[in-house]
C-alpha positions in Angstrom: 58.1 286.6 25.2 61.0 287.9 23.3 62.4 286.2 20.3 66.4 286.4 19.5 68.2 285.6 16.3 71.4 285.0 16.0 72.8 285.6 12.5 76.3 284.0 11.0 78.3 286.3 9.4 82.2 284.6 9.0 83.1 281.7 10.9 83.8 282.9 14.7 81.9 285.9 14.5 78.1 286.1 15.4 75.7 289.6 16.1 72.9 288.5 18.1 69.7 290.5 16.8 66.0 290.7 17.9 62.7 292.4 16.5 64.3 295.9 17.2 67.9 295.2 15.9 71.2 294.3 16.6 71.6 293.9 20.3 74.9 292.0 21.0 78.0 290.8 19.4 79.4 287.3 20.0 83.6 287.6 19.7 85.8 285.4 17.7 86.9 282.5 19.4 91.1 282.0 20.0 92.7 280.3 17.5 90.6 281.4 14.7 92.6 284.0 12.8 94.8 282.2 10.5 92.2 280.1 9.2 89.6 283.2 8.9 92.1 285.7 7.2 92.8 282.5 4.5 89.2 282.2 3.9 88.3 285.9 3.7 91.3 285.9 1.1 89.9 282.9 -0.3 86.1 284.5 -0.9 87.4 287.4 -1.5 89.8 286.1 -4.7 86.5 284.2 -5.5 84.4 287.2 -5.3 86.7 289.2 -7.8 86.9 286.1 -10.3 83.5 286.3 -10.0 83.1 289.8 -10.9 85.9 289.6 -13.4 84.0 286.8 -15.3 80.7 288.6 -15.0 82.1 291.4 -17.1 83.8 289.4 -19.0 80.7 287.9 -20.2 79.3 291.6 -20.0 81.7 292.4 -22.2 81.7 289.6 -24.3 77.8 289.6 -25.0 78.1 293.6 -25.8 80.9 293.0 -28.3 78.3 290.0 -29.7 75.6 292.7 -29.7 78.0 295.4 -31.3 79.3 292.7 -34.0 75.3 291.7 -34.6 74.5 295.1 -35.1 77.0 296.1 -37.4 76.6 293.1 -39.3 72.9 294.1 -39.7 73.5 297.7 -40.4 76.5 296.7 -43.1 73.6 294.3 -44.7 71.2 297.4 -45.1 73.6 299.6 -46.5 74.6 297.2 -48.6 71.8 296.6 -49.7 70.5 300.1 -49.7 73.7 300.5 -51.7 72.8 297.8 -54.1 69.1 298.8 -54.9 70.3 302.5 -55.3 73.0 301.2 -58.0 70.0 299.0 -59.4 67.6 302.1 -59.6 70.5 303.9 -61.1 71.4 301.5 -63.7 67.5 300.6 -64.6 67.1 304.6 -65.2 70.5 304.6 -67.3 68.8 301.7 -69.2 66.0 303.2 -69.5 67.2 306.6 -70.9 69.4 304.4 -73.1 66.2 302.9 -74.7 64.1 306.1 -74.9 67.2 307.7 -77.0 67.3 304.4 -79.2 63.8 303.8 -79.6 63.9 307.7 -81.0 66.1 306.9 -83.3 64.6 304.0 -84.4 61.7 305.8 -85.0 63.6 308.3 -86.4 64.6 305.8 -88.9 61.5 304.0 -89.3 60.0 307.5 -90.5 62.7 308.1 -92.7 62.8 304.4 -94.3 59.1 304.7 -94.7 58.6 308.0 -96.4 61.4 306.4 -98.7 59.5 303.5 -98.8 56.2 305.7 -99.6 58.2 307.6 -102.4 59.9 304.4 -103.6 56.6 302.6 -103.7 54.6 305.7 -105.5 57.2 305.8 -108.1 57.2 302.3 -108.9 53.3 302.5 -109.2 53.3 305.4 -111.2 55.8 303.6 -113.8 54.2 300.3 -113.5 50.9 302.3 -114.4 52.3 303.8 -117.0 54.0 300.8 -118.6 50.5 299.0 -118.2 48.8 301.7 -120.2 51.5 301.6 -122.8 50.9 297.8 -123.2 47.3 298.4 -123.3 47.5 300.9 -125.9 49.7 298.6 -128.4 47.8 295.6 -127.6 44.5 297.4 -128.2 46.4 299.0 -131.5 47.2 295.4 -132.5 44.2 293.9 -132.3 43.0 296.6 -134.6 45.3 296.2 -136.7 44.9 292.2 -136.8 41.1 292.8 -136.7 41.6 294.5 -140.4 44.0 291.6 -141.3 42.2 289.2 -140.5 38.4 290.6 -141.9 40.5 291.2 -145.1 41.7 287.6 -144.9 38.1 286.2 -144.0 36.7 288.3 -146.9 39.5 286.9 -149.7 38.5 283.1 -148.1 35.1 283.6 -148.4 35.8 284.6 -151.9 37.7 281.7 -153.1 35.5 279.4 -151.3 32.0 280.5 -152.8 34.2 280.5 -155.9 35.3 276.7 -155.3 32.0 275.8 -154.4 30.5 277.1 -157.6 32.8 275.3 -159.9 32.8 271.7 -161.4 35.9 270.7 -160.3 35.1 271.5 -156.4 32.2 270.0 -157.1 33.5 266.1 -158.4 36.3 266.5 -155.5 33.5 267.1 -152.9 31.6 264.4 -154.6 34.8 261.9 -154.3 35.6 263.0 -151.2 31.9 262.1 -149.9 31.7 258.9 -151.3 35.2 258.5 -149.7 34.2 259.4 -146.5 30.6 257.6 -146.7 33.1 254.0 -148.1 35.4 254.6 -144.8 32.1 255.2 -143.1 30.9 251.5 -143.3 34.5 250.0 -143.7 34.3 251.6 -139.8 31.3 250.5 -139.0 32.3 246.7 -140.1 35.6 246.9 -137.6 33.1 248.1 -135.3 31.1 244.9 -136.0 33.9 242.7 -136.2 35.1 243.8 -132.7 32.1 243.5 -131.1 31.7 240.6 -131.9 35.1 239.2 -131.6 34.7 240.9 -127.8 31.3 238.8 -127.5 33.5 235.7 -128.8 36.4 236.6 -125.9 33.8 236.6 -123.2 31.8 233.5 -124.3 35.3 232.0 -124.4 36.3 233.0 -120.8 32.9 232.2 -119.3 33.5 229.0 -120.8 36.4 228.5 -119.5 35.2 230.3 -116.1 32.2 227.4 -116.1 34.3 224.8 -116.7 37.0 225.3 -114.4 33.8 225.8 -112.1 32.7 222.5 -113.3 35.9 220.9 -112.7 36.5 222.3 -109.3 33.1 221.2 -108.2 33.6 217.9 -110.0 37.0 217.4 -108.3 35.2 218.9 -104.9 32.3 216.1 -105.1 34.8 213.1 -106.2 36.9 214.0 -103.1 33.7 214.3 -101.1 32.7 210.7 -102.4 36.3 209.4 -101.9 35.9 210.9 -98.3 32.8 209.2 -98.0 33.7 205.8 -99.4 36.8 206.1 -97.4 35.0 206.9 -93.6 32.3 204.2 -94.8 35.4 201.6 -95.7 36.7 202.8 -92.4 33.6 202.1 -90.5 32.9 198.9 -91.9 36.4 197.7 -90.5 36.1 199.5 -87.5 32.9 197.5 -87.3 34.2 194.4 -88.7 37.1 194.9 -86.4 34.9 195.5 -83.1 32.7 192.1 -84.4 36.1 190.3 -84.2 37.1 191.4 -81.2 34.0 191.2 -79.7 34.0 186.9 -81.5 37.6 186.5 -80.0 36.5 187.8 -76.6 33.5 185.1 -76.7 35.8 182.1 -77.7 38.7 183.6 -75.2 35.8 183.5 -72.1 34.3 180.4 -73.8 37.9 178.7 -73.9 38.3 180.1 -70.5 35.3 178.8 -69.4 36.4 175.6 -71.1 39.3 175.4 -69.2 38.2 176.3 -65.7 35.1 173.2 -66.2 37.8 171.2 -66.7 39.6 172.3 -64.2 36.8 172.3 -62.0 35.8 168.2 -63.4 39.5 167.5 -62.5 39.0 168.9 -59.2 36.0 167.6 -58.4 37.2 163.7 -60.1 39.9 164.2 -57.2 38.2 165.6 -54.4 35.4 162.8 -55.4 38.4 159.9 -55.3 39.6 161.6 -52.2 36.3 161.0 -50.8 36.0 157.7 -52.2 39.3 156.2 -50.5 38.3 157.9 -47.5 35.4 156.2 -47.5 36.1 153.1 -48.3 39.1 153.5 -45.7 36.3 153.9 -43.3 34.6 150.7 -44.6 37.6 148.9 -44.7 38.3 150.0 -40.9 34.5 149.1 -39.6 35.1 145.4 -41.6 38.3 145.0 -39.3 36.7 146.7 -36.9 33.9 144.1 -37.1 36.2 141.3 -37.9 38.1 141.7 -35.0 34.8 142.0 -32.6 33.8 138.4 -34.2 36.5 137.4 -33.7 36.8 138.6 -29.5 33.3 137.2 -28.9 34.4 133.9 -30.8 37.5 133.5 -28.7 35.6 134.8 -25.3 33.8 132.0 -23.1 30.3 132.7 -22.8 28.5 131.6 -19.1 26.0 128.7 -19.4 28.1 127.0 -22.3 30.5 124.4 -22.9 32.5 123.1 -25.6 30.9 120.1 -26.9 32.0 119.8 -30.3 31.0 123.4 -31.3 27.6 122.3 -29.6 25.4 124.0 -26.7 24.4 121.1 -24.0 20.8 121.9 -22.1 
């Protein structure tokens, strides 16, 4: 069996196909045109707003692309540019510093090969000025060396010529028995102070031991006052704690005092109570008594008869 499609194409018009193609064409229906042409207008409008906005948006995302791009490529030339100015301005720095460095080794060299000549000239004239000095200093000593031997020989002279003579000889005399007088007059002070020193520290350990003596005389008084004073303190506590303890045996022996006499006073009442009670109870049973005499007196008794207060047989 045969199958048939029927494909829509626009409202009111239909081809009628089948597995080998189109094999019929269904016509518009009357009273279909108006409407169809306004809504073939209608798509079609649509379809060209459609592709308007499409490029558009073509257009648009291109331009975006474009833009990106530029922007990317003004950022490496830029930076391309900037690195180049860099490189150019680190080997203009550097070529600056090469010159200056050779100048100021330039002037190092120069400075120190002044410095070298300065220095050797100032060593040679201190060198010389030092052998100059030597020289008079060594001329000097010489020359004081010859001074002074003739000086030592002229005192040796006089003195072996002092020494031999009488008058030297009492002065030296004097002057010993001077120095030997001064001698023991020194050795007296040196006595005297000792011993005054010895004195001076006898005195302050004197006075060392008896401030000693006094402190530990003061130190046992207070310790005895202390002691007398805790013992006088004791004894009242004591004598105080016997009194109290005397005043709370009188107090419970008063107490006990008055509550026997309470208790007598008590007891004498509850005892009179008792009595009257009692004898209230005696005194009732003698009525009581009393008054049955007196019933079986006044009551006639069977058998009996009044015969002067006598029974008749």
């Amino acid at each position: 069996m045969t199958k048939m499609y029927v494909t829509s194409v626009l409202p009111g018009e239909r081809f009628v196909t089948g597995p080998f193609g189109d094999v019929g064409y269904i016509a518009k229906r009357p009273g279909h045109g108006a409407y169809v042409n306004k809504l073939l207008e209608t798509r079609a409008q649509n379809r060209l707003n459609t592709l308007h906005v499409k490029e558009q948006v073509r257009d648009s995302k291109r331009a975006a692309v474009l833009n990106e791009f530029y922007r990317r490529f003004d950022q490496l030339s830029l930076r391309a540019s900037v690195n180049r100015m860099v490189e150019l301005g680190v080997q203009e720095a550097d070529e600056y510093f090469k010159i200056k460095q050779n100048k100021l080794r330039q002037l190092f060299l120069e400075d120190q090969s002044g410095f070298v000549q300065e220095y050797t000239r100032k060593a040679q004239t201190s060198t010389e000025e030092m052998l100059a000095r030597e020289k008079q200093k060594a001329d000097e000593v010489v020359k004081g060396k010859s001074n002074e031997d003739e000086l030592r020989a002229q005192q040796i002279y006089l003195e072996m010529a002092m020494k031999n003579s009488d008058e030297f000889k009492e002065k030296l005399r004097m002057a010993n028995l001077k120095n030997e007088s001064e001698g023991r007059r020194e050795q007296i002070r040196v006595k005297q102070y000792h011993k005054r020193l010895e004195q001076e520290e006898n005195a302050i350990w004197d006075a060392i031991r008896e401030d000693e003596y006094k402190k530990a005389r003061l130190q046992k008084d207070q310790q005895d006052e202390a002691a007398a004073k805790s013992k006088l303190e004791l004894l009242e506590s004591l004598n105080k704690q016997v009194m109290d303890e005397e005043l709370s045996r009188k107090k419970n022996l008063c107490i006990e005092s008055i509550q026997d006499e309470q208790n007598g006073e008590i007891r004498r009442k509850w005892e009179e109570h008792y009595s009257r009670r009692d004898e209230e109870a005696l005194r009732r049973e003698a009525l009581h008594h009393e008054a049955l005499k007196k019933a079986n007196r006044n009551e006639p008794t069977p058998g009996r008869e009044k015969t002067g207060g006598r029974i008749a047989h």
